[in-house]
Phi, psi and omega in degrees: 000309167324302176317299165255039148283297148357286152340257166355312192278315174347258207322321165269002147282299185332327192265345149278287157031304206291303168304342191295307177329274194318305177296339194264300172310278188332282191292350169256004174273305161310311169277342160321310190303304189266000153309276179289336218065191197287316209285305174263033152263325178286331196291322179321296180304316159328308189268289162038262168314327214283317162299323176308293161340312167277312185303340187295298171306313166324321195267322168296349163278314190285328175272358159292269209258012194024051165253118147312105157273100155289017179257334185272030159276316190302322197297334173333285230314304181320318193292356182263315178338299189305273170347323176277323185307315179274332153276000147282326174266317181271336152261329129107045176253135197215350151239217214245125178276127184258328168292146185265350169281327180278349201261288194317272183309350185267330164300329186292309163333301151289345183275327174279320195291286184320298183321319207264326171301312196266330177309324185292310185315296183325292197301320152276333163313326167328290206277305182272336177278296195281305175346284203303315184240043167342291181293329186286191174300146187296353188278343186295270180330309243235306142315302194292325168297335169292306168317278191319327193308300186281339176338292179315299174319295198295351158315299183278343187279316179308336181265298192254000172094131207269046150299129166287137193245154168275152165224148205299125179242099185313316197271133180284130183268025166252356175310093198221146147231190179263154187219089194048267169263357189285118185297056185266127212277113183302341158318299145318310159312320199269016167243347156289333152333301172266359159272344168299284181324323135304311156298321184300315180313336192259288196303028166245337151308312167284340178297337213219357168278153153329293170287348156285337182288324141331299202279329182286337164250011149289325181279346158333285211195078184326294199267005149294322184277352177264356173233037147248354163136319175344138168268048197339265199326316178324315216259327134007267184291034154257309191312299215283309166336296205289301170302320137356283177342270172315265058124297175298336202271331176274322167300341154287316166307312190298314207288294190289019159231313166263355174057026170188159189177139182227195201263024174230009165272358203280325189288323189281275187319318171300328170264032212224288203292299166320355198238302232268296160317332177298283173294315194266003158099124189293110167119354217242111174305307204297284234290315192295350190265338186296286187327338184290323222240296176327306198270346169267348181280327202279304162310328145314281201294333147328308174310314215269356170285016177071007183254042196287316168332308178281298215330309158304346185251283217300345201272337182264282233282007192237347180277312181307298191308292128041254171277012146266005235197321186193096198269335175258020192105196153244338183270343199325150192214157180285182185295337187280346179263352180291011165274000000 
């Protein structure tokens, strides 16, 4: 009985614990909201998403196979090409589609094709880069990851030329309504939106699939999960797919939002989204996307101090405070829970 009373209390110190996080976001989201105001509280949240997205891969890679990939800010980068290529070439679209029917498929369209497009990239970068040196020293893999990085660069200044491009932005950014004397741009919804929707989508997948169940006890305990059966290399390549993905899914966001991208954006937003996974505790999804919304509010708010110039020094200098001070983040978890 003594055990389980002992149980019992855990478990009810534990359940404020749980309410604190949510209550902690909810009053830091309000006092943003009434910091910035309304309009760069959406540009925020915006850039956010943009962050969230990317950050989702580092930290599902690192909790797997616990490698930086440092090539996937490039795999973004690729990923805005694509999102331009198809909707410039293949829908042959150069301004804002205003039918909402053509608009609703041309969006489905980019979204799917970039996705499906940077998921193959991810999967093979998986299978010939990484693979190989699974067993080596950790520093090998970790080079090789810088080495792919320029691959990638350098892949696109070869197709496209180390030019800045515009890329089309199918959803009309003149779509608004007023929200008392304040403009707000539909845009920003529908790209927060869908980056709402895509994480909740991925934490209902590892929660609730085989294979995320897969991928959670692969970081648990690689060779206990591989002689209960887990196919390891299988679940490998599905991490880096599915992050890939989300990767493609944020350069379609960047593109119909800033309307433009060249083949050097790939390093700062990665390592912007890595500081983001980082601060949300590395190996953690929940943590990496809070940290995605963090690390943009904290460059907002830079902004609106007149300090746009600092906004990068403070967002690393707050990655230092961090990992001296609370190395595993805010969501950090031991290892068996970071998938």
């Amino acid at each position: 009985m003594a055990e389980k009373a002992g149980v019992v209390s855990v478990r009810t110190e534990r359940a404020p614990s749980r309410l604190l996080l949510p209550l902690v976001v909810v009053a830091f989201l309000a006092a943003m909201l009434a910091w910035l105001g309304l309009t760069q509280f959406l540009n925020a949240l915006t850039l956010g998403a943009v962050y969230a997205l990317i950050a989702l891969g580092y930290t599902m890679v690192y909790g797997i196979i616990e490698l930086i990939n440092f090539a996937h800010g490039d795999v973004f980068m690729v990923g805005t090409f694509v999102s331009m290529f198809v909707s410039g070439t293949l829908l042959k679209e150069k301004n804002g589609i205003e039918d909402i029917s053509a608009l609703v498929f041309g969006l489905v369209l980019v979204f799917v094709i970039t996705i499906a497009v940077m998921a193959v990239i991810g999967a093979l970068i998986e299978r010939f880069a990484y693979r190989p040196l699974r067993k080596a020293p950790k520093l090998a893999p970790l080079i090789t990851a810088i080495g792919v990085s320029f691959i990638l660069q350098n892949a696109v200044q070869y197709f496209f030329g180390p030019l800045t491009y515009n890329v089309p932005q199918i959803f009309p950014v003149t779509w608004a309504f007023m929200v008392g004397e304040t403009r707000v741009p539909l845009l920003n919804l529908f790209v927060i939106s869908v980056a709402a929707v895509l994480m909740f989508v991925l934490q209902l997948f590892i929660s609730r699939t085989r294979t995320g169940r897969a991928m959670r006890t692969t970081a648990m305990d690689r060779d206990a999960s591989s002689l209960m059966g887990v196919d390891i290399n299988r679940t490998i390549m599905i991490t880096f797919l599915i992050g890939s993905g989300l990767a493609g899914a944020a350069g379609v966001i960047h593109g119909l939002y800033y309307g433009n991208t060249n083949f050097t954006i790939g390093f700062a937003s990665g390592l912007k989204a890595f500081t983001a996974a980082v601060l949300g505790g590395i190996g953690n999804t929940a943590g990496a996307a809070l940290g995605g919304f963090l690390i943009a509010f904290v460059e907002v708010g830079a902004v609106v101090l007149g300090f746009s110039r600092w906004g990068g020094a403070v967002v690393f200098s707050l990655l230092v405070i961090f990992l001296v001070f609370r190395p595993t983040g805010l969501l950090g978890s031991s290892t068996g829970d970071r998938a």
